[in-house]
PyMOL commands that place a pseudoatom at each C-alpha (Angstrom):
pseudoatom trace, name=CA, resn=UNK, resi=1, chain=A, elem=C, hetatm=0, pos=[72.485, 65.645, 139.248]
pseudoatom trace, name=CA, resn=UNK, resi=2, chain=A, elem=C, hetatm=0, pos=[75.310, 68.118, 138.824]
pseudoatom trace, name=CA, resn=UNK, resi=3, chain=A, elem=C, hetatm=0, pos=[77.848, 69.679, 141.208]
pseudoatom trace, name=CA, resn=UNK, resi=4, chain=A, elem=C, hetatm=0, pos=[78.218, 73.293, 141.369]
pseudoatom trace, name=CA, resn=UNK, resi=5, chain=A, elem=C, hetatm=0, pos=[81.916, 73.709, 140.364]
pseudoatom trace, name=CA, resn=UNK, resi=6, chain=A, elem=C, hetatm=0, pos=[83.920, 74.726, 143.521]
pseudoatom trace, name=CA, resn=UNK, resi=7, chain=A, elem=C, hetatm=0, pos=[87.068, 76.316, 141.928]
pseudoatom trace, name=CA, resn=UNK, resi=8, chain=A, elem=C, hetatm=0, pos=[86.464, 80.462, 141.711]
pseudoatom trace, name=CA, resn=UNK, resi=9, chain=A, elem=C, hetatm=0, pos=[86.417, 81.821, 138.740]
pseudoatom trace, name=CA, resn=UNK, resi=10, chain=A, elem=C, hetatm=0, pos=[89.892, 82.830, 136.833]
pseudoatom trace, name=CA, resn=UNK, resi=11, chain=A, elem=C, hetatm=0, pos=[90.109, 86.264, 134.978]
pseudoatom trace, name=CA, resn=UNK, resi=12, chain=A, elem=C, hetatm=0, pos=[89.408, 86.131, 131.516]
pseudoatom trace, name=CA, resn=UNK, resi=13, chain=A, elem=C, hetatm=0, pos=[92.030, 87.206, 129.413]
pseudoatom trace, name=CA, resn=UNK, resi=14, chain=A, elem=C, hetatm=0, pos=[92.419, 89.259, 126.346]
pseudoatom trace, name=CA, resn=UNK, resi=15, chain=A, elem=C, hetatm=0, pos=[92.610, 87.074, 123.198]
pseudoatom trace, name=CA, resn=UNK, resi=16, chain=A, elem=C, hetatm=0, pos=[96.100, 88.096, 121.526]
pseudoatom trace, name=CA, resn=UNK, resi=17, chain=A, elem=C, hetatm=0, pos=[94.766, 89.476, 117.779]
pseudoatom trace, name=CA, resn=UNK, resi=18, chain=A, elem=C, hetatm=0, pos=[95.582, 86.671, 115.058]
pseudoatom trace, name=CA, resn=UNK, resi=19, chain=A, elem=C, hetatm=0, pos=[95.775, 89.273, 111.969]
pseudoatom trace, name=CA, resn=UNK, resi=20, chain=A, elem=C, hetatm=0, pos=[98.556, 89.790, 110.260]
pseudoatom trace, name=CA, resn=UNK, resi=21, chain=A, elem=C, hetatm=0, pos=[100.417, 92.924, 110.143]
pseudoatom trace, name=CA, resn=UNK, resi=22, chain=A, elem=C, hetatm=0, pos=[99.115, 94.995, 107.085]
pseudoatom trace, name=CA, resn=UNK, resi=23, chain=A, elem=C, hetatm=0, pos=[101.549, 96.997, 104.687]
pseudoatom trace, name=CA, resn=UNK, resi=24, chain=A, elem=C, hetatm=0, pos=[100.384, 99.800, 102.622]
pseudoatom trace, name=CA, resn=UNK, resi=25, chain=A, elem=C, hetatm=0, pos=[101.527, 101.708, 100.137]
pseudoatom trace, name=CA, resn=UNK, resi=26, chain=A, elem=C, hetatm=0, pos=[99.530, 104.280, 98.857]
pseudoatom trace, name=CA, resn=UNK, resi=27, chain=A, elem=C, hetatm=0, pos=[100.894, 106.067, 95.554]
pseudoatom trace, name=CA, resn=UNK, resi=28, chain=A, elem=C, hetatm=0, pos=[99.952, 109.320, 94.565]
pseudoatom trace, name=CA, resn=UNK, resi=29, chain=A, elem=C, hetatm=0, pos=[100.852, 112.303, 92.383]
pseudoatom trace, name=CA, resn=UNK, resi=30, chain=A, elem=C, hetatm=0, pos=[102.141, 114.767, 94.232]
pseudoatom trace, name=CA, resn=UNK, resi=31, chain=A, elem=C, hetatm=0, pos=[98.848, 116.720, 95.163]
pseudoatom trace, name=CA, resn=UNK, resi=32, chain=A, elem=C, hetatm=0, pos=[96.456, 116.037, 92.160]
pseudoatom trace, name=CA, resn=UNK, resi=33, chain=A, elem=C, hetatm=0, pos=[92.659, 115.715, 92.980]
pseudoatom trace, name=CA, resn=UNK, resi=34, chain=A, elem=C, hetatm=0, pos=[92.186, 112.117, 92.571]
pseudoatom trace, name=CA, resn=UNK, resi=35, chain=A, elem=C, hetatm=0, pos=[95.569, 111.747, 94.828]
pseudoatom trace, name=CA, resn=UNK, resi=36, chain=A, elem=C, hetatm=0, pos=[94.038, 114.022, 97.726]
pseudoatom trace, name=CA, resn=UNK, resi=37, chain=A, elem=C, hetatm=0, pos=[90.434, 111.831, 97.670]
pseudoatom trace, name=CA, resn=UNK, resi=38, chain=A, elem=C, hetatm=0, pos=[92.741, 108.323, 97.826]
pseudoatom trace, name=CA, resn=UNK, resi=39, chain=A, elem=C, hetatm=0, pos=[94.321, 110.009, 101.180]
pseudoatom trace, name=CA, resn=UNK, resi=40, chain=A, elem=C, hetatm=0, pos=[91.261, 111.176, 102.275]
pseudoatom trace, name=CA, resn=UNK, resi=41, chain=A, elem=C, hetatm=0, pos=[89.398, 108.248, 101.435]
pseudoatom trace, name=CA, resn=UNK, resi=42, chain=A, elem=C, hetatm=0, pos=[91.844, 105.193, 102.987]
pseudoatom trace, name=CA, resn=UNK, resi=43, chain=A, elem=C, hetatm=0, pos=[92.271, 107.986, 106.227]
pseudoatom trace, name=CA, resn=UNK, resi=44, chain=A, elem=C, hetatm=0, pos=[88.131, 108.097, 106.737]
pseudoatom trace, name=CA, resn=UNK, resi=45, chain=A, elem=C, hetatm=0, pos=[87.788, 103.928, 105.708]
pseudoatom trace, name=CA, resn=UNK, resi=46, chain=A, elem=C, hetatm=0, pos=[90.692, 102.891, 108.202]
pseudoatom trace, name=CA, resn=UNK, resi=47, chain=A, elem=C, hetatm=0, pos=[89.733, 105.330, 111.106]
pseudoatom trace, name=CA, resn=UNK, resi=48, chain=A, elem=C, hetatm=0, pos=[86.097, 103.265, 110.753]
pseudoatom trace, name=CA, resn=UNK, resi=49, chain=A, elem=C, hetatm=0, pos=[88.048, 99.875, 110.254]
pseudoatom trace, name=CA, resn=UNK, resi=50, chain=A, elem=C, hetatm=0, pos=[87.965, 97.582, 113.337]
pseudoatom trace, name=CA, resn=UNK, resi=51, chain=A, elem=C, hetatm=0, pos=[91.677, 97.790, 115.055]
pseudoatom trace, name=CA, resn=UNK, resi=52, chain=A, elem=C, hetatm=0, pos=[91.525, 94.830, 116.266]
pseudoatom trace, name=CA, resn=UNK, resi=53, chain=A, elem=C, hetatm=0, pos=[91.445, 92.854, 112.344]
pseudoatom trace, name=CA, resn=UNK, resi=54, chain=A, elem=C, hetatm=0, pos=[93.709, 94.684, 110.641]
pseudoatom trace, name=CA, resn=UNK, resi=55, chain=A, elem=C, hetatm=0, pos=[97.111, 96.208, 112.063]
pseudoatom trace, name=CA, resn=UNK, resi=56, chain=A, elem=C, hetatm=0, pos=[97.999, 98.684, 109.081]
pseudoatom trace, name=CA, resn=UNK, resi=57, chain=A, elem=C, hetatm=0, pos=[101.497, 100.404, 108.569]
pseudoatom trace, name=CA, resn=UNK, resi=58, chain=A, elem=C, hetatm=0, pos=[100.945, 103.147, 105.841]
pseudoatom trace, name=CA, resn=UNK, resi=59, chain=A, elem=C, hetatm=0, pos=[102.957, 104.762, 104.276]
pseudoatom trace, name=CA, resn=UNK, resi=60, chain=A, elem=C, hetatm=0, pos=[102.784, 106.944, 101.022]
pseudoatom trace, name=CA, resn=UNK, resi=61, chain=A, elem=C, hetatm=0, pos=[105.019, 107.755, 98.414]
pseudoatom trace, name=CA, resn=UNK, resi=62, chain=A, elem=C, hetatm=0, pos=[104.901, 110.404, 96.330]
pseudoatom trace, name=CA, resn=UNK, resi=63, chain=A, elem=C, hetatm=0, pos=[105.893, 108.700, 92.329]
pseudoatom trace, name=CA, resn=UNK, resi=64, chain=A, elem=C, hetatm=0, pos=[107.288, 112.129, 91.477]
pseudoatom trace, name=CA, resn=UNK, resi=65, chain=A, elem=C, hetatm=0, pos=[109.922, 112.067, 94.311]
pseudoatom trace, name=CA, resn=UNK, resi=66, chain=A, elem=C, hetatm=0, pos=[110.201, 108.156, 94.099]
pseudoatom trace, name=CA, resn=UNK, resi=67, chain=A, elem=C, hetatm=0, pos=[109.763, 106.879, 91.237]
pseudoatom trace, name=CA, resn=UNK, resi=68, chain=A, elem=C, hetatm=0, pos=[111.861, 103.641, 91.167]
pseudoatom trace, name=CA, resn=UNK, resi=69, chain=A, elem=C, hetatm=0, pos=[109.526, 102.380, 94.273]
pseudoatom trace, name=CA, resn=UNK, resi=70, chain=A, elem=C, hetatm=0, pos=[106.126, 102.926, 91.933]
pseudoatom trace, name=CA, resn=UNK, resi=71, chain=A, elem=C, hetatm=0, pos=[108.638, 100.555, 89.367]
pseudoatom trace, name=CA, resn=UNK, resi=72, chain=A, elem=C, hetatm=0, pos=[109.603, 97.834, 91.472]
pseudoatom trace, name=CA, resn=UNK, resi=73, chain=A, elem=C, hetatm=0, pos=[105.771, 97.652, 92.413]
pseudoatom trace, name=CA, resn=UNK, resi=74, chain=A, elem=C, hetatm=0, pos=[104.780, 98.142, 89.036]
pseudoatom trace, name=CA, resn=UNK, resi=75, chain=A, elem=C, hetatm=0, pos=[102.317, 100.821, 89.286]
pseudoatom trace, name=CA, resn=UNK, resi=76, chain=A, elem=C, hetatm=0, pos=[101.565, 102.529, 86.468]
pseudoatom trace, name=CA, resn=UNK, resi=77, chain=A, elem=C, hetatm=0, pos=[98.675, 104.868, 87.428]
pseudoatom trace, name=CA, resn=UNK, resi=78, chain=A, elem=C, hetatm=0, pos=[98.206, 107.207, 90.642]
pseudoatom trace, name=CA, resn=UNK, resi=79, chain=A, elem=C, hetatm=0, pos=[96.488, 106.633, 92.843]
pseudoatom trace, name=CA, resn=UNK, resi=80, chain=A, elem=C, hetatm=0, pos=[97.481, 103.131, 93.498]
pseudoatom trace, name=CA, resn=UNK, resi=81, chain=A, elem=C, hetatm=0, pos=[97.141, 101.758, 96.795]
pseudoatom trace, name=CA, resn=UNK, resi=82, chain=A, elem=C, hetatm=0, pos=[99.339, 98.354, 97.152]
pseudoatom trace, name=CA, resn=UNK, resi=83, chain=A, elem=C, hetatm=0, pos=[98.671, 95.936, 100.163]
pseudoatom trace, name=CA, resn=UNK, resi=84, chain=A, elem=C, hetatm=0, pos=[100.306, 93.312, 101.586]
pseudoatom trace, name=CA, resn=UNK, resi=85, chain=A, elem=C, hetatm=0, pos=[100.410, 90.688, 104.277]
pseudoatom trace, name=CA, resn=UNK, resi=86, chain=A, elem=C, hetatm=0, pos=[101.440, 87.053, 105.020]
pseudoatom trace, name=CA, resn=UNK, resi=87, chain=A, elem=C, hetatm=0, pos=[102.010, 86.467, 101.086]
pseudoatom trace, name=CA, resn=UNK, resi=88, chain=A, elem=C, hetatm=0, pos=[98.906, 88.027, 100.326]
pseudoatom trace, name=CA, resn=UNK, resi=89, chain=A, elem=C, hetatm=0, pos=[99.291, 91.546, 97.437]
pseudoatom trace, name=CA, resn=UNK, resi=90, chain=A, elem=C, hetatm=0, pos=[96.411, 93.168, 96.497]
pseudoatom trace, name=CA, resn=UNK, resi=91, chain=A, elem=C, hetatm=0, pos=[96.278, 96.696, 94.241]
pseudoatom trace, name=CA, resn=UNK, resi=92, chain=A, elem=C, hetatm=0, pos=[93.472, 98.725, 94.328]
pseudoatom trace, name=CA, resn=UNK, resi=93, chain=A, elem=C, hetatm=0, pos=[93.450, 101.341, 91.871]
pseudoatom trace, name=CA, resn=UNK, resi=94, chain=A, elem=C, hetatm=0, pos=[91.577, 105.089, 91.751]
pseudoatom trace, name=CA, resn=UNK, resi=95, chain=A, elem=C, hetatm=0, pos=[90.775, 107.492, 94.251]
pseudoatom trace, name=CA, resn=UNK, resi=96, chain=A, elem=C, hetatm=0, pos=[89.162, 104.706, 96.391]
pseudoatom trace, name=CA, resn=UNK, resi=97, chain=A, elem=C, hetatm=0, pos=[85.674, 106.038, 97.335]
pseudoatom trace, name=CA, resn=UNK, resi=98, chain=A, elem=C, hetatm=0, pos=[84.556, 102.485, 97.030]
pseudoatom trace, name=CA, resn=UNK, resi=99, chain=A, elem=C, hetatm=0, pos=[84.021, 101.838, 100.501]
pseudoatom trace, name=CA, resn=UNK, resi=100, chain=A, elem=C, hetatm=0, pos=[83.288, 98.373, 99.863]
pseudoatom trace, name=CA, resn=UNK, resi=101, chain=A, elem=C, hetatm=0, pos=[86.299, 97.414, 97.676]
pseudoatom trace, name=CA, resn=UNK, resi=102, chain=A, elem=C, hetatm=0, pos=[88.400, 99.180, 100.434]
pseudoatom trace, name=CA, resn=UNK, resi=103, chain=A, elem=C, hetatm=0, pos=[86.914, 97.544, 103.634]
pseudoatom trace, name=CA, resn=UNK, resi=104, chain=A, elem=C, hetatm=0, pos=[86.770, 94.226, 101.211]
pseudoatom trace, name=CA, resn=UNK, resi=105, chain=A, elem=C, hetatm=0, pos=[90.544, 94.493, 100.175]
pseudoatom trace, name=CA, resn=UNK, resi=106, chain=A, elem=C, hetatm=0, pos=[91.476, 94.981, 104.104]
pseudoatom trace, name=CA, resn=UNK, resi=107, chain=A, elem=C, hetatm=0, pos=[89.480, 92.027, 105.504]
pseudoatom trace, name=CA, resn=UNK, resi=108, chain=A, elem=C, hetatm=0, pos=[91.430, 89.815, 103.157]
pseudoatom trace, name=CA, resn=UNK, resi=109, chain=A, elem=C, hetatm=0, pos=[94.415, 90.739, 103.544]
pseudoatom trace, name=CA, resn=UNK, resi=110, chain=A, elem=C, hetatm=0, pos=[93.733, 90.438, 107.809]
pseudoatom trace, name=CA, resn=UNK, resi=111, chain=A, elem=C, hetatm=0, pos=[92.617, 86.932, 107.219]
pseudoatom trace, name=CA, resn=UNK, resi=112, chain=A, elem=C, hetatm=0, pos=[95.429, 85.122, 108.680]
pseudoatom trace, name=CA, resn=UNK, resi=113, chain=A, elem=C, hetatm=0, pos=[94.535, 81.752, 106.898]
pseudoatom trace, name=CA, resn=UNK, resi=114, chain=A, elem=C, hetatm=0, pos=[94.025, 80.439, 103.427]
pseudoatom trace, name=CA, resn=UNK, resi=115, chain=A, elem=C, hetatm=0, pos=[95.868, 80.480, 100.545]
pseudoatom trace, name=CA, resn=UNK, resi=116, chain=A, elem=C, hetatm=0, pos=[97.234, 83.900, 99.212]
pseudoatom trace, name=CA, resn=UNK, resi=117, chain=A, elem=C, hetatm=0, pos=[94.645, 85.991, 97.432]
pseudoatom trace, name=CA, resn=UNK, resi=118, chain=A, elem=C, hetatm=0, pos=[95.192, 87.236, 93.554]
pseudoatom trace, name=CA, resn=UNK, resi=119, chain=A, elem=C, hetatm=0, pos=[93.411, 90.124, 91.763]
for i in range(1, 119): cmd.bond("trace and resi %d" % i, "trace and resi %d" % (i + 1))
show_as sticks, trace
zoom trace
């Protein structure tokens, strides 16, 4: 026979998110067509990304006002989107209307255990 616990019941409280914070760097060619459908595409694929996996920073650089950054990250073609977190780089390349490659590329790089992913 069991005894109902006596002690009230304690407030439940949030569970601190375990991902990683999530750079990325989205390069682009000034405003060429492929360039605009990368922006648009990461913008529509992160607004429907759960917050609470992924904690991206974004920030994009233009390769015709920056150059030396698209060198010391060694891209080559635009649109280029470059992420990174806890050791973890992964480069997706093209206007990114793969949804899945996208939403694919930021669950691994939220994972905040394993060894670092190559590709």
């Amino acid at each position: 026979m069991r005894m109902a616990d006596s002690t009230p019941p304690r407030a439940m409280s949030p569970i601190p998110s375990r991902a990683p914070p999530v750079q990325l760097r989205l390069y682009i060619a000034r405003s060429t067509p492929n360039s605009v459908r990368a922006e648009h595409n990461l913008a529509a694929a992160l607004e429907g990304f759960d917050a609470g996996l992924v904690r991206p920073d974004l920030e994009i650089i233009d390769v015709f006002t920056q150059p030396k950054r698209a060198i010391v990250d060694g891209v080559v073609v635009t649109p280029t989107l470059v992420g990174s977190a806890s050791g973890r780089r992964v480069v997706l390349m093209g206007d990114l209307a793969d949804r899945l490659h996208l939403r694919q590329m930021l669950e691994q790089l939220s994972a905040s255990d394993g060894p670092p992913a190559r590709r």
